[in-house]
Structures are given as C-alpha cells and as structure tokens.
N, C-alpha and C positions, 0 to 999 in steps of 0.2 A: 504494500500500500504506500503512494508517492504521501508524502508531507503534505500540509496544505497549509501554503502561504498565505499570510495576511492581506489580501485586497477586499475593498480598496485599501492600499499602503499609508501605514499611520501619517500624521501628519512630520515632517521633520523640526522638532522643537527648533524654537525663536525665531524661524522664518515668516516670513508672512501666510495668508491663508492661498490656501492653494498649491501648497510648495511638500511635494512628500519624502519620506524618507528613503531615502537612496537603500538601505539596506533591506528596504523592504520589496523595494522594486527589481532592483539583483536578485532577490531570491524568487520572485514570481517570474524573470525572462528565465534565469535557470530550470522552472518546473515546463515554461510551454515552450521551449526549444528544445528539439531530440539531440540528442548525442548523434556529433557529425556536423553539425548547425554552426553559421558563423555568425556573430553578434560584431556589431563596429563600436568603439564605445570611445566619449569624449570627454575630458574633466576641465572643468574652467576653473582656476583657483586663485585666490585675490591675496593683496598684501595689506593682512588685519592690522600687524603690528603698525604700519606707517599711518595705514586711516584712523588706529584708535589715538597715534600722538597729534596726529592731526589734528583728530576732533578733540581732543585734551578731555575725554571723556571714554572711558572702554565702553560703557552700555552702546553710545550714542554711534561712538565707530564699527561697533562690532552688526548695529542697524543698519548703517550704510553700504555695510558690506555685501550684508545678505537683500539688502531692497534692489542692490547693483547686478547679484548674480541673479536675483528671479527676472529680472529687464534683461537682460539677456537671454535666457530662455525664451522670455515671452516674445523675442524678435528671432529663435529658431526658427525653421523649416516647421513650420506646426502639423500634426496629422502622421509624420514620418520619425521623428525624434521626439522619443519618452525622455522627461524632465525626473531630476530626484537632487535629493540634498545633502549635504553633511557637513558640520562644521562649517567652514569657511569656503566651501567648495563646490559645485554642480556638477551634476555627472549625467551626460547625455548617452543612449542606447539607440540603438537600430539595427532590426532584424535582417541580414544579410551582411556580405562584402560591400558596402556602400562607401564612397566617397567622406572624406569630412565635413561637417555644419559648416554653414556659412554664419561666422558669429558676427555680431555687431558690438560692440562695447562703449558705456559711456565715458562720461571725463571723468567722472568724480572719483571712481577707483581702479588702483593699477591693478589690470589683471595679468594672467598667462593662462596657455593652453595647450595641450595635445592633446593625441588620439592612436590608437589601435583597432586593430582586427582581430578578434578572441576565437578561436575553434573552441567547440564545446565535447565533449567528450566525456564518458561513462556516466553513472547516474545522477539522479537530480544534487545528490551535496555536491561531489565532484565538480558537477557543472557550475554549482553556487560557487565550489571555492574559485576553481579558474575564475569565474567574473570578480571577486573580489580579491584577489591573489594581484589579477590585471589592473585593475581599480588603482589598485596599490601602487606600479609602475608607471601607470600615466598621471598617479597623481605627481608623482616625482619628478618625471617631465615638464608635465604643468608648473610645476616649481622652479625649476630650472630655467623656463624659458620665460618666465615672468619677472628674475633676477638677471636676465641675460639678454634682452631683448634683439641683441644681434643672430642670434639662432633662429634661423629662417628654418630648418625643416621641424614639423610638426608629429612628424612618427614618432611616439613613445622609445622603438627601440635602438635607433639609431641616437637620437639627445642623451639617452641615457649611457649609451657605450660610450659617449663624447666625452661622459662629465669623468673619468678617470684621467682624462688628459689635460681639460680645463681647470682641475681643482683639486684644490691640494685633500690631503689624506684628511683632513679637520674637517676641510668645507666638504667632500664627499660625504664624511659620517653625518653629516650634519645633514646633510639632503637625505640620506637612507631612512633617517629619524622621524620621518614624516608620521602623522596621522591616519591610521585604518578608518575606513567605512563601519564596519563592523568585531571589535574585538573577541565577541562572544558569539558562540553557536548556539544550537538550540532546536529545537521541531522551528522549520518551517522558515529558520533564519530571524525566530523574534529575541533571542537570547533568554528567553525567558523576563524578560520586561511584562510586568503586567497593566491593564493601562493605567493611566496616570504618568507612567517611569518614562524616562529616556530608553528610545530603544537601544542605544548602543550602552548602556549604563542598567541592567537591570536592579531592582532596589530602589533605585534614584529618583524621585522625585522630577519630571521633565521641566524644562523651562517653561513649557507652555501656564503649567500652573500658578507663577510668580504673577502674573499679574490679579488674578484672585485673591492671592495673600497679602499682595501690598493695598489692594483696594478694603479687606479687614482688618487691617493694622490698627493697634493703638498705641497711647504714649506711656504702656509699660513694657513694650519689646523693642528690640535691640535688633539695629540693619548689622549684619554678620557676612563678610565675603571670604572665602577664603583661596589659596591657589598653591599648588605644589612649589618648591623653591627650588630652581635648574632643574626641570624636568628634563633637559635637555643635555646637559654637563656633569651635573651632580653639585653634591657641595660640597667644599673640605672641611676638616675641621679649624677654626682660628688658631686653636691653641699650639695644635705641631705640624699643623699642615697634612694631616692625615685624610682620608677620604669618608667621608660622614656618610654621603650617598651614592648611588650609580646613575648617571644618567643616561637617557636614550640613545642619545649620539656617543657616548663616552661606551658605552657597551659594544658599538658597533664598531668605534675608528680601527684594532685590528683588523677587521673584515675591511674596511674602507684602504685601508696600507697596504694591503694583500692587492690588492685589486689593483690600484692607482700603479703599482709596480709593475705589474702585468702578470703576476702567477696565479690568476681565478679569473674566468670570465666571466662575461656580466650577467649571463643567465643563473648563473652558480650563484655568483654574489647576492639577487636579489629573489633566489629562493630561498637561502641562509638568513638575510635581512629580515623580510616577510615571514618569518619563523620567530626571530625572535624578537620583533615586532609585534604579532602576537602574546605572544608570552608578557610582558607589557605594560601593553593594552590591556588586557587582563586583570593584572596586579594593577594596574590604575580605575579600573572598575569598581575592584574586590575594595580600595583603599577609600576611594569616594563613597562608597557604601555602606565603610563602617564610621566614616564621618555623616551621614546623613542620618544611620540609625542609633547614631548616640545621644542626638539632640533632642531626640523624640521623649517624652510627650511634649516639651518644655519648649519644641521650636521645629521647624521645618526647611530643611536647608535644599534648592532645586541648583537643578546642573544647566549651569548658565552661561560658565564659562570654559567649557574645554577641559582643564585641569582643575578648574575649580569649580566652588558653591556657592552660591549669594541665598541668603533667607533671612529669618524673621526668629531671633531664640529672644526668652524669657528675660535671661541673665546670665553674668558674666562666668559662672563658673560651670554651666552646663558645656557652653562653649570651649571653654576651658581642658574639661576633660574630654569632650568628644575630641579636639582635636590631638589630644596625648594618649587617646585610646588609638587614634586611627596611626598616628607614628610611632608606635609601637608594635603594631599588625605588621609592617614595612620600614622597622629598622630595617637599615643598612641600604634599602634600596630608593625608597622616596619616604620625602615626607609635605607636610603640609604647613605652611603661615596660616593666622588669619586677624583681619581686622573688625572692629565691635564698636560702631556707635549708639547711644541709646536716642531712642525714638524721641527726644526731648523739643525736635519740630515736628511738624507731620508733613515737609516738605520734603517727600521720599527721595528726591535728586540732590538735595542738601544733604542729608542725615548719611546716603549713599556715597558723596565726596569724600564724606568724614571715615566712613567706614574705608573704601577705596587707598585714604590716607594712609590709615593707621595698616592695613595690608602691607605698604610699599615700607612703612618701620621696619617689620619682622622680615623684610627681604636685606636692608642694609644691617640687621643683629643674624643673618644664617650662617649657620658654623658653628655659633657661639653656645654657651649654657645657661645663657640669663634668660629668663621665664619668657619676656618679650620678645624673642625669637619665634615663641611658639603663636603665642595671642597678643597682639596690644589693642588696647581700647582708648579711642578717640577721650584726651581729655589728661588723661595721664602719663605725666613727664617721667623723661628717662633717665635715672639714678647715672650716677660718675660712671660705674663698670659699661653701660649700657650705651653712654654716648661715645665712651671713646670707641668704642667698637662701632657705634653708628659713624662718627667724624671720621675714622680711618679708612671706613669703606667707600665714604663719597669724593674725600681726599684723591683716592687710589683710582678712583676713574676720573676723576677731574685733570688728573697729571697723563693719565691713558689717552685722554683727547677723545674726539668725537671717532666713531666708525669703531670701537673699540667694545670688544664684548660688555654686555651692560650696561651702554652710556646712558640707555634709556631711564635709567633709573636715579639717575643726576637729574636729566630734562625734569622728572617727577619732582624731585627734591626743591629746582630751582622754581618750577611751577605752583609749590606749594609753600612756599620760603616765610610765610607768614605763619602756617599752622607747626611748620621745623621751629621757629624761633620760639613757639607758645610750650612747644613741650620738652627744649631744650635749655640746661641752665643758663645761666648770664653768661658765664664762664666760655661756654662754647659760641656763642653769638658771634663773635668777631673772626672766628674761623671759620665759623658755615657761610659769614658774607663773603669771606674768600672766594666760596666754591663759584660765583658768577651770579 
C-alpha cells in the first residue's frame, strides 16, 4: 500500500496565503510519477541576511523576502510549473524533461537560481528522496549563483563542480551547509508534524500561529526570541579556546578540503554532504522541540525563524530553564541564546526590538559561563565579568573590519548604541563609543 501524501499540501508557514509547503508537494510528485519519470525542478533562493540588515528589522526583512519569492512565482509559466516553499526559498517542479522557467525578478530582493533534470527511480520514498536529495543540490547552486552573479550557466550540476575551483575549502563548507526542504521523514513525507506544527519541525509550534498569540497577549507575558549561536561554525570556548560546539559548515570543511583538492568528486561529495546534512537537520529539530516543550504550560514559543523561536512565556525563569534544558539535550553540538522583554507596552514591534536586542547580548557573551550567555532580558545591565566579554567581542570585529565573519553583529551593536549604553556601566561607555 503507497503512503498517502498530504494534498492539498499544508500551507508553508510565514509565507503568504497561497504559498504551500514544498515538502509537501515533493512528496505528492514522488507518489504520481512512476519510477523511470523525469521531473525538471527549479529553486529561487534570496539573500535574507542582506534584506533583514536592510530593513534593520528581521520580522520585517524576512517579509520581504518571502512576499518577493511568491511574485515570482506568480509571474511563472502558470498551468505548467507547480509552486512550493521553504525557508527563504521557492522550488519550482514540472512533469517531464522540460526546459527552464522563464523567471522575472523584482528590485527589492537579491535573488539567485538554478535548475535540474531528476530521473525518478524505485519506489514512492526512493522517488521522495531523489526529489529532495536534488532539492538539496540546486539549492546550493541557487546559492552560488546568487553570491556570484557572473555565473551565467544555470544547471545545478555543472555550478556546483565549479565551486571546488572558485572557492576556497571554508567558502565550499560553507555553501554544502545549506538548508534541507525537509529534515525529517515520516508516512507520507509529513515528518510526523501534526497540524498546528511546522512541517519541517514536528512538535513545533508553526509560525502560522504567532499571529493568534500576539493578537491574545497581555501585559503579564514576556516577547521571548531565541536562535542557535554559529549554527554555522560552532563556538569556542572564551576561556582556552577550546571548541564549545560543532557547527554545520565546520562538520563539513574536511569533506569541502577533500574535494577542492580534487580526491572526491562532486557526486560523492554531495551525497556524503546531504547525509550529514540530515543528520543535523534533525538534531536541530529534536533541539527546537525541546525548547518549545519546556515553556509549556507557562508560554508558547513558534518557529519563526529558521534556527530559532519567537513567542509569548509567562516569566523569566521558565525561559530560563527551557533554554538550559534544550542545551543540555545538545551539549557539544549546538546550543541556543535567547532574548526576554516583558510585555510592559503592548506595542508588539516595540517590546519585539527589545526582545531582538537582548538576543544579539547573549551572541557577543557565546563561549563564555556567565548566565547571560544563555538568557538576557531587556532591562538588565551587565555585571564587570559580562561586559568585558561583551566589549572584547565587539572590539575584535571592529579591528576585523567590515566583510569579516560576524561584522553583522557590530552593525547591530552600533544600530542599537542607545539600548548598549542603558545596560552597560559608565565605565565601558567611552569604549563602546569607540566601536563607530
């Protein structure tokens, strides 16, 4: 008996209406295409990071991004190319060997794009994963040619043999580190999400929900965001330099070295990547999950942002411990920040700057042992141990210069140079106006 996929396919949280989830629709071409079937398939992927500093706002850019990708869609070849979603990304399908979309793109976000030709082969998972295995390849492409804009060909598999020559072993790992469609399996390709949850996040709480919970808010809960710390690199530790976490590209750069040298080809490389990529994906599921379900009954935290949570908890110390519950789940391999305003306006964009704030603390304390590393809450100043560790870190990308890993987290600092001098003593004042 075949599985029986979700159609119509859920909606893809935080997008607009209309806009479904890509992993739901990969798993329905997989069930009505036979084995032998060729699928053409297209990923348009955009640069969040640059539209969130843009808009000096992450809600506000991470909107722009996804209102920029469904506009493009809505100007595909309609009737011919099925539309889906995820993350920061769109992913076009069509039944056959067909040609590429004719895309159109507006100004307001930088995008990039390729595309491939999928053979579908043995049964319905099989065929699920090939479409998501490939997914996975053109997204990386897409990435590539959207940092690269001189890269005129648009086939997934030729851009990607390219990047062992264009880039270096770092910037490689760093491209393999990309984002899955779907990290979790399941009947039918829902991972076990049941509704209300993120499909790619089962347990979790969807974005779709946040706007529900902030329209019941009142002024005894506390706006709560939280986000993993170098999901991408890892952290070290301050004290010896020791390695606190693993991060996604920092797991890969052997495989990326190996490659860039030329002893693994690239098919190899990105069925190894894609493996443990998975693996992950996963553990960043399982980790959001158990920060979502620690907060409970006392708060509701939705996955709004990729690696992290934004919602609505009680008080400070449920928060507290869900997140020393969830970095404890995932010593050694990730952990979680997170920032805590209390509901004291009911100006949800205000109280959410504050929150947002106090987040970008516990990124300039990662590494360290002081309790602010793990929570801080809009309001409360940071003792001697905790500034000099916050003044050291922003110091040390100030003298790195712009283009320099991190520097985004200066731009933050200097963007909010009012709320740094409110919760920093006198003593450090005249150094943090250093920092520009």
């Amino acid at each position: 008996m075949r599985p029986a996929f979700l159609w119509p396919p859920r909606h893809a949280p935080g997008f607009p209406t209309g806009c479904p989830d890509a992993g739901d629709v990969l798993g329905r071409v997989a069930e009505e295409r036979e084995s032998g079937h060729v699928v053409t398939m297209a990923v348009v992927t955009s640069a969040l990071r640059a539209t969130v500093e843009d808009s000096g706002d992450h809600d506000a850019g991470l909107r722009r991004v996804r209102d920029s990708l469904a506009l493009v869609a809505d100007g595909t070849e309609t009737g011919r190319w099925m539309a889906s979603y995820y993350g920061k990304d769109l992913v076009l399908t069509c039944p056959g060997a067909a040609e590429p979309p004719r895309l159109r793109f507006g100004q307001a976000v930088r995008h990039g794009w390729a595309w491939k030709r999928v053979r579908l082969d043995g049964d319905v998972g099989q065929r699920r994963e090939s479409l998501l295995s490939a997914c996975y390849e053109v997204s990386m492409a897409a990435r590539l040619r959207r940092d690269r804009p001189d890269l005129r060909e648009a086939r997934s598999a030729p851009v990607i043999d390219r990047a062992r020559h264009a880039l270096s072993p770092v910037q490689a790992a760093s491209l393999l580190a990309g984002v899955l469609v779907r990290p979790q399996g399941g009947a039918g390709g829902a991972g076990g999400a049941a509704p209300g949850e993120d499909p790619r996040l089962p347990g979790v709480p969807s974005a779709d929900g946040w706007a529900g919970a902030v329209a019941a808010r009142t002024p005894a809960d506390h706006y709560a965001v939280t986000d993993v710390h170098d999901i991408e690199w890892g952290t070290m530790r301050r004290a010896d330099g020791g390695r606190l976490t693993e991060g996604n590209a920092q797991q890969l750069l052997p495989l990326a070295e190996t490659w860039c040298a030329g002893r693994l080809d690239t098919s190899a490389v990105l069925s190894t990547a894609y493996r443990l990529r998975l693996a992950r994906e996963t553990d960043l599921a399982g980790h959001l999950r158990a920060l979502s379900d620690a907060v409970r009954p006392n708060g509701r935290l939705y996955a709004t942002l990729g690696d992290g949570l934004s919602g609505l908890v009680r008080d400070e110390a449920t928060l507290r411990t869900a997140v020393s519950l969830a970095n404890r789940r995932t010593v050694g391999r990730m952990h979680s920040g997170a920032g805590m305003a209390p509901m004291t306006s009911m100006d949800v964009t205000a109280v959410g700057e504050r929150a947002h704030f106090s987040l970008h603390v516990t990124k300039t304390l990662k590494g360290t042992a002081v309790p602010q590393a793990e929570t801080h809450v809009f309001g409360q100043s940071l003792d001697a141990e905790a500034t000099t560790y916050a003044m050291d870190f922003l110091t040390g990308l100030a003298r790195a210069g712009e283009g320099q890993p991190g520097h985004h987290h200066l731009l933050h600092a200097r963007r909010w140079r009012d709320w740094w001098l409110e919760h920093l003593p006198l003593s450090a004042h005249r150094a943090f106006s250093c920092l520009g």
